[in-house]
Each structure stands twice: as C-alpha cells, then as structure tokens.
N, C-alpha and C positions, 0 to 999 in steps of 0.2 A: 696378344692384345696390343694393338697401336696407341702410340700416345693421341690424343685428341686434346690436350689444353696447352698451352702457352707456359711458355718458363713463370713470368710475371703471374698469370693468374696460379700456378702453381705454386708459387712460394707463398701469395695470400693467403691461397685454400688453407695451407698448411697453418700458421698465423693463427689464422680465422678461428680454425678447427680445434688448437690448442687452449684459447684463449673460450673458445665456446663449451669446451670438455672442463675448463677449469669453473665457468660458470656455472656451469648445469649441475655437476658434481660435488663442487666443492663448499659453492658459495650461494646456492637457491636449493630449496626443496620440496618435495612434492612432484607432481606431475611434470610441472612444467620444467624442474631443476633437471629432470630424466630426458625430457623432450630435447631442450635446447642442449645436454650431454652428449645425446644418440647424435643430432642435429653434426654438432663437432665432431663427433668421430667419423662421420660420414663425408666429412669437408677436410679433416685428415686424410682419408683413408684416400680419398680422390685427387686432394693436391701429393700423394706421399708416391703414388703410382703413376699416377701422369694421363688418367684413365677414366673421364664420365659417360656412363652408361644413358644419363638422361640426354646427353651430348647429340651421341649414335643414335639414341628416336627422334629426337629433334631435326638428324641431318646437320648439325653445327659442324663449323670445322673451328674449332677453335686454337691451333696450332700455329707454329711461328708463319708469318708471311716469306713467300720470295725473294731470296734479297735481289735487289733490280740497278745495274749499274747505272751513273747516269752518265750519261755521252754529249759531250759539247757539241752546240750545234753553231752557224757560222749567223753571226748578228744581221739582222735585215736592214736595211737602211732603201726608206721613201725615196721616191724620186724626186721629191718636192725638194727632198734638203738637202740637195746636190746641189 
C-alpha cells in the first residue's frame, strides 16, 4: 500500500482523529458521541498509515510535491535603457 497523503495533512489527520475519538467517546453520547468517535478513528487510522482509500477513488495524489531547484537566470535589460 503507497502512501497517498502528505507529511503535513498526516500529522493533522492524526491531531484531528485523537481529538475526535476523545470527543465522541469521552465527552458526547448517544449516536452522535459514536459517529463523530468512529469519525476519529478513521482520521487516525488514515493520518497513522499514511494511506486514503477515498484518495485512490478519487484519483488525488495527495503526496509531497517535486522538489524543483531553482536556476538563476541572466537579468534582461531594454534597449531603451541603454
């Protein structure tokens, strides 16, 4: 399995996902304390592997960019201001 997410939205997910399991579980209850728990483990489980399945149907590439050097190039100068 490839990664598909980004360092950055990785450590969110993670974040996110903690913070969403401690809500759901801990501190709401009812349906919706279970929803937004699953919610969180699922934003764990994705920032903890590095891995979205919704990514791959999507077609995203959500993964680091190229890094691309950059190369000086020589200053143009008008003829006017000669």
């Amino acid at each position: 399995m490839a990664q598909n997410i980004s360092s950055f939205e990785r450590v969110l997910r993670v974040i996110l996902g903690i913070y969403a399991m401690l809500l759901g579980f801990l501190f709401s209850s009812g349906v919706v304390g279970t929803i937004v728990g699953i919610l969180g483990i699922i934003s764990f489980l994705t920032g903890a592997t590095g891995f979205c399945g919704l990514y791959t149907l999507l077609g995203k590439e959500g993964s680091e960019p190229e890094e691309t050097t950059l190369v000086p190039t020589e200053p143009t100068v008008d003829e006017e201001e000669i």
